[in-house]
VOROMAR-238497 format. One record per residue (C-alpha): residue in one letter; residue number from 1; z, x negated, y. Coordinates in steps of 0.2 Angstrom, whole numbers, plus 5000, padded with zeros to 4 digits. Each point is the difference from the previous one (the first is absolute). Example, Ala and Ser with C-alpha at 12.3 -4.5 7.8 and 13.67 -1.06 7.14 Angstrom:
<tinus>
<tinu><aa>a</aa><i>1</i><w>5039</w><u>4938</u><v>4978</v></tinu>
<tinu><aa>s</aa><i>2</i><w>4997</w><u>4994</u><v>5017</v></tinu>
</tinus>
This chain:
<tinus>
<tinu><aa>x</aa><i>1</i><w>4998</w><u>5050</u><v>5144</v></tinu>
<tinu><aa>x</aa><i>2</i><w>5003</w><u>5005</u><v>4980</v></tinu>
<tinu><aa>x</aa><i>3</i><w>5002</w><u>5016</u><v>4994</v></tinu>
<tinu><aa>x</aa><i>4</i><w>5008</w><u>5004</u><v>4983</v></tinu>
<tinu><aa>x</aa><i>5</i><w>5003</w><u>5019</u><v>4996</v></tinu>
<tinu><aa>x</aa><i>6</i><w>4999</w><u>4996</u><v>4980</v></tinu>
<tinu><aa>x</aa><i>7</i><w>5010</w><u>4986</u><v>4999</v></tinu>
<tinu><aa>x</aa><i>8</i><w>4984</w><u>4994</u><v>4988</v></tinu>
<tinu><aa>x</aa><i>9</i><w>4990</w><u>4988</u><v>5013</v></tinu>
<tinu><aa>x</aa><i>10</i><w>5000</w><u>4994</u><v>5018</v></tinu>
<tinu><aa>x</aa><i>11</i><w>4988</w><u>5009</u><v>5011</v></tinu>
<tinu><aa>x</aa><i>12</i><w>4994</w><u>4996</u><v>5016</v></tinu>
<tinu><aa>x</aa><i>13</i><w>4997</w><u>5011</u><v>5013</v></tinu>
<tinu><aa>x</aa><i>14</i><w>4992</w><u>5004</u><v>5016</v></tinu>
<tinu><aa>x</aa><i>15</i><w>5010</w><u>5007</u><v>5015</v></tinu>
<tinu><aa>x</aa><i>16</i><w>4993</w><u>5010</u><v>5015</v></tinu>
<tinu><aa>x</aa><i>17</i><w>5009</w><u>4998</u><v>5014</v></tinu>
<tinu><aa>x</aa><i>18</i><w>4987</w><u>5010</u><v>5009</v></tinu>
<tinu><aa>x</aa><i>19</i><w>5007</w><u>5015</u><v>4989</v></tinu>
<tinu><aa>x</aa><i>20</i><w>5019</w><u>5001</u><v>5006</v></tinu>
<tinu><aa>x</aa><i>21</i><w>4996</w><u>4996</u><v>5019</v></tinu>
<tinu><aa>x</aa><i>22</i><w>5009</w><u>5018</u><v>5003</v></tinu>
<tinu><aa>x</aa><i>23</i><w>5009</w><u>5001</u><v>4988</v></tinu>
<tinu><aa>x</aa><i>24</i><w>4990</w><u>5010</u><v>4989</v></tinu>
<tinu><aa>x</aa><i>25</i><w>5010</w><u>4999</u><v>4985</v></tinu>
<tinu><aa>x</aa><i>26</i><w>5001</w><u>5012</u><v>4986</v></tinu>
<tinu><aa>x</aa><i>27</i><w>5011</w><u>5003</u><v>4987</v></tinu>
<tinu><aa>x</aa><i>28</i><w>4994</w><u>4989</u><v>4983</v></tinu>
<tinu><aa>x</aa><i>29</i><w>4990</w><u>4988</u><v>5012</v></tinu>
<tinu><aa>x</aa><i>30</i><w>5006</w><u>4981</u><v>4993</v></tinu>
<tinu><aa>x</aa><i>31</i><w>5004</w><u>4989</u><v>5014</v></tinu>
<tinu><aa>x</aa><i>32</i><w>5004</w><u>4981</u><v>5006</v></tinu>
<tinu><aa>x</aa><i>33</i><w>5013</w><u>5001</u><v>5010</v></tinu>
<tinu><aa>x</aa><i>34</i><w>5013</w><u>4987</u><v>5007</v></tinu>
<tinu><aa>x</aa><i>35</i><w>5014</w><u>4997</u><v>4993</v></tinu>
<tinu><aa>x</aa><i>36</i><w>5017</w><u>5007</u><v>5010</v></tinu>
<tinu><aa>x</aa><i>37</i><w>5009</w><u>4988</u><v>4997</v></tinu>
<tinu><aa>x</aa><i>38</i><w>4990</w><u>4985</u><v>4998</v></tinu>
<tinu><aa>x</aa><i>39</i><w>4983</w><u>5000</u><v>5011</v></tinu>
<tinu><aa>x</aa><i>40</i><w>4991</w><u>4985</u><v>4993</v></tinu>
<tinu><aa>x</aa><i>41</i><w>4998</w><u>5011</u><v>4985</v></tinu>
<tinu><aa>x</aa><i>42</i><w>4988</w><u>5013</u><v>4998</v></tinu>
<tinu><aa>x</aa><i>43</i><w>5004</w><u>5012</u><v>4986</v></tinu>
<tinu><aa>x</aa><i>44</i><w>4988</w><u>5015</u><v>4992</v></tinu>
<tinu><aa>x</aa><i>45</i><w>5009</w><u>5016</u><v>4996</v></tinu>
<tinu><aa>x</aa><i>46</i><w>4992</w><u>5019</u><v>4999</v></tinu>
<tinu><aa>x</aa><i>47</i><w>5006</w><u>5013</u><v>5013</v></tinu>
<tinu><aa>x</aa><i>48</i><w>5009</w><u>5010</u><v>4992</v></tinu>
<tinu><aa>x</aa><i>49</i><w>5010</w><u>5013</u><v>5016</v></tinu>
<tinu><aa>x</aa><i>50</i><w>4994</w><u>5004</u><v>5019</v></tinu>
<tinu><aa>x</aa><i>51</i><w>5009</w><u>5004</u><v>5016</v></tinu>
<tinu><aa>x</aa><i>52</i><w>5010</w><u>5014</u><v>4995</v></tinu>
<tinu><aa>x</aa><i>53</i><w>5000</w><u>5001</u><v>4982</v></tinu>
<tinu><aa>x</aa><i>54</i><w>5018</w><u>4998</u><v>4993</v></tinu>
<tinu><aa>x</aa><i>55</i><w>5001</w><u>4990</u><v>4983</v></tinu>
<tinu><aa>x</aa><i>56</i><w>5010</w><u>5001</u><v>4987</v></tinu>
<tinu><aa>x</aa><i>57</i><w>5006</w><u>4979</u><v>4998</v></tinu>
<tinu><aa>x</aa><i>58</i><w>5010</w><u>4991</u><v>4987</v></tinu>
<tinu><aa>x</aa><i>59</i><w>5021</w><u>5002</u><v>5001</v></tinu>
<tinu><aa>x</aa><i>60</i><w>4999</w><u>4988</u><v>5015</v></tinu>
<tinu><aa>x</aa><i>61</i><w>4993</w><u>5014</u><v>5013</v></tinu>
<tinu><aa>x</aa><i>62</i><w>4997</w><u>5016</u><v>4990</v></tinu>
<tinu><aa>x</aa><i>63</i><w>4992</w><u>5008</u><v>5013</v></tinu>
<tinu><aa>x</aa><i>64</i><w>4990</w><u>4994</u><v>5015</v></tinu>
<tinu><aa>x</aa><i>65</i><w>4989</w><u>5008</u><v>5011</v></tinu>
<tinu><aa>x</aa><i>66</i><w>4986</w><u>4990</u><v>5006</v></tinu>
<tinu><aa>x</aa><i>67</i><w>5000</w><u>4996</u><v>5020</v></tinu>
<tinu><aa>x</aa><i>68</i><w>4988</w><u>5000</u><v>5011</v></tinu>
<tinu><aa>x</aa><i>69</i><w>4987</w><u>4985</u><v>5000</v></tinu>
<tinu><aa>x</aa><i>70</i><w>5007</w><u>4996</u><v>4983</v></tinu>
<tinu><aa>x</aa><i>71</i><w>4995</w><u>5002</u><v>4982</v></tinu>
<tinu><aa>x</aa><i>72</i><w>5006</w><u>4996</u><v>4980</v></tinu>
<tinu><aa>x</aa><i>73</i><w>4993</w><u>4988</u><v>4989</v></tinu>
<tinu><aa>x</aa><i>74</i><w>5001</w><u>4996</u><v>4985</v></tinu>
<tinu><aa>x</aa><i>75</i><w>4991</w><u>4988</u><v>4986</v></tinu>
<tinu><aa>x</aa><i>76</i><w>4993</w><u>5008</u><v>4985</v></tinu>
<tinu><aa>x</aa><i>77</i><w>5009</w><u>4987</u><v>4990</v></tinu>
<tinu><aa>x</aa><i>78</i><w>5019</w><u>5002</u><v>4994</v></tinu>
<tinu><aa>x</aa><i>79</i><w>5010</w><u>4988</u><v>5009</v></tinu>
<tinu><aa>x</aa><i>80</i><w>4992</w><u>5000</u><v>5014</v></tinu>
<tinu><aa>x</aa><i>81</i><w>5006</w><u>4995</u><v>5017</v></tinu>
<tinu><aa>x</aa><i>82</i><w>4995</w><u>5014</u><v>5010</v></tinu>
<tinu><aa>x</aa><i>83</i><w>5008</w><u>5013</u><v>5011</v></tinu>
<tinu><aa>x</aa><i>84</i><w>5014</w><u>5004</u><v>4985</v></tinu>
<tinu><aa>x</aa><i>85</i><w>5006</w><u>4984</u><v>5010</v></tinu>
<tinu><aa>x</aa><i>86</i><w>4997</w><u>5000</u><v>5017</v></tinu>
<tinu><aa>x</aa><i>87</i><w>4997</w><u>5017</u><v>5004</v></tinu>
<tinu><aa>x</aa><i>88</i><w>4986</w><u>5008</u><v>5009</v></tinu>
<tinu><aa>x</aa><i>89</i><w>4989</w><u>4988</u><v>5009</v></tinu>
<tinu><aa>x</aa><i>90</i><w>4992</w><u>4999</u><v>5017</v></tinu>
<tinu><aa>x</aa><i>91</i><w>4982</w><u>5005</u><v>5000</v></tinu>
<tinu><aa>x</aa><i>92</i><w>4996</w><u>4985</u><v>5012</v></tinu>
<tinu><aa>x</aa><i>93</i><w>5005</w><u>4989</u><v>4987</v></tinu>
<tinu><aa>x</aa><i>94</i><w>4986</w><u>5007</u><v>4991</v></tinu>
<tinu><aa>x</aa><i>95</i><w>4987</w><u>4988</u><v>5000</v></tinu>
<tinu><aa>x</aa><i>96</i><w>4984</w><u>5007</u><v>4990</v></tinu>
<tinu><aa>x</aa><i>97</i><w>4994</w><u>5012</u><v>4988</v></tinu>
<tinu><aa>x</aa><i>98</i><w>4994</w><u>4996</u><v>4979</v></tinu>
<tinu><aa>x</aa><i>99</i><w>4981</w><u>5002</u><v>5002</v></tinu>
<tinu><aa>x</aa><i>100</i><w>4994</w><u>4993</u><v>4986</v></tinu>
<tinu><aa>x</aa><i>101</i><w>5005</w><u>4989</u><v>4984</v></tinu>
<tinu><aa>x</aa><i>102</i><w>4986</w><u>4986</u><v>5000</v></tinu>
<tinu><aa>x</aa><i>103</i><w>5008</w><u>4986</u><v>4986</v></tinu>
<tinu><aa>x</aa><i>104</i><w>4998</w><u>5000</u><v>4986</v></tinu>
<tinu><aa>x</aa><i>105</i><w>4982</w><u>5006</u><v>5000</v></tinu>
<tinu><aa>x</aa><i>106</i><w>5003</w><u>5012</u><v>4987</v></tinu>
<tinu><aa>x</aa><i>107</i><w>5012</w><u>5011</u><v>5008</v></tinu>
<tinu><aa>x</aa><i>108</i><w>4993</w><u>4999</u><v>5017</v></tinu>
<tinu><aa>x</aa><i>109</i><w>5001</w><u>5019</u><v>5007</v></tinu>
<tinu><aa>x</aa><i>110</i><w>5008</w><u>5009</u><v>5015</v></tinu>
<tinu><aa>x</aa><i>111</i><w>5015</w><u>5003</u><v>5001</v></tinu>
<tinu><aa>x</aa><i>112</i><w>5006</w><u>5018</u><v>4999</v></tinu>
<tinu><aa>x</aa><i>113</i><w>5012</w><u>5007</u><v>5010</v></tinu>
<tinu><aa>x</aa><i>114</i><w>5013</w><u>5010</u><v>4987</v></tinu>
<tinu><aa>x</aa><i>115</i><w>5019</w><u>5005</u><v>4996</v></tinu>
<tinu><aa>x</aa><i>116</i><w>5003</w><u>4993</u><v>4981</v></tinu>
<tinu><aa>x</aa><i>117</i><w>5003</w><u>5014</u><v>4991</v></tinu>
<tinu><aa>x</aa><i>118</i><w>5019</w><u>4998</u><v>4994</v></tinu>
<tinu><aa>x</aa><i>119</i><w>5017</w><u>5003</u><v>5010</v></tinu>
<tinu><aa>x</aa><i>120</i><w>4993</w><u>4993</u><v>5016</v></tinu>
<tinu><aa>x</aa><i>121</i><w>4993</w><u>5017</u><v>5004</v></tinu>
<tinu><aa>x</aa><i>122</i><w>5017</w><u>5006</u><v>4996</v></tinu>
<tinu><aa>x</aa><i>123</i><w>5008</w><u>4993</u><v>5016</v></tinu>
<tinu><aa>x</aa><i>124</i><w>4989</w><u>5006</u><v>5013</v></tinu>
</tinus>
């Protein structure tokens, strides 16, 4: 699958599936997951909320609280179709975790697990 956190290049990336076999999802992990609404497509997003956690949304939902065996993504793009649309996601949908960028060769590196640093860690 690509990966594109900088809007500058197409990466690929490698996906463990071997990493989420229980769930073991963090905040800031970037996963593939399927899409909700659509299953043929597969869609790579960046955990944002966990089980419990209550986010602050757009005007649509100001306020939800995370269920159980749910979480929120989102893209690290603007404009992306993420869970500021469909709400939180099931976590079986959740396919595999962002191990490592491999193409192009010169940006090849792992992938890190992080919140972006702008209103995102406002809403948890």
């Amino acid at each position: 699958p690509t990966f594109n956190p900088s809007g500058r290049s197409e990466d690929f990336v490698f996906f463990s599936t071997w990493a989420i076999r229980h769930y073991a999802i963090k905040r800031g992990d970037v996963v593939a997951l399927t899409h909700p609404r659509k299953p043929a497509t597969i869609l790579i997003k960046r955990v944002i909320a966990l089980e419990g956690d209550e986010i602050s949304n757009s005007s649509k939902c100001p306020n939800v609280v995370i269920r159980r065996g749910h979480c929120w993504v989102q893209g690290d793009g603007p404009n992306s179709l993420d869970s500021n649309i469909f709400g939180p996601i099931a976590l079986g949908l959740i396919v595999g975790k962002a191990s490592y960028i491999v193409w192009p060769c010169k940006r090849w590196a792992k992938v890190e697990s992080f919140l972006p640093n702008n209103e995102l860690n406002d809403k948890i």
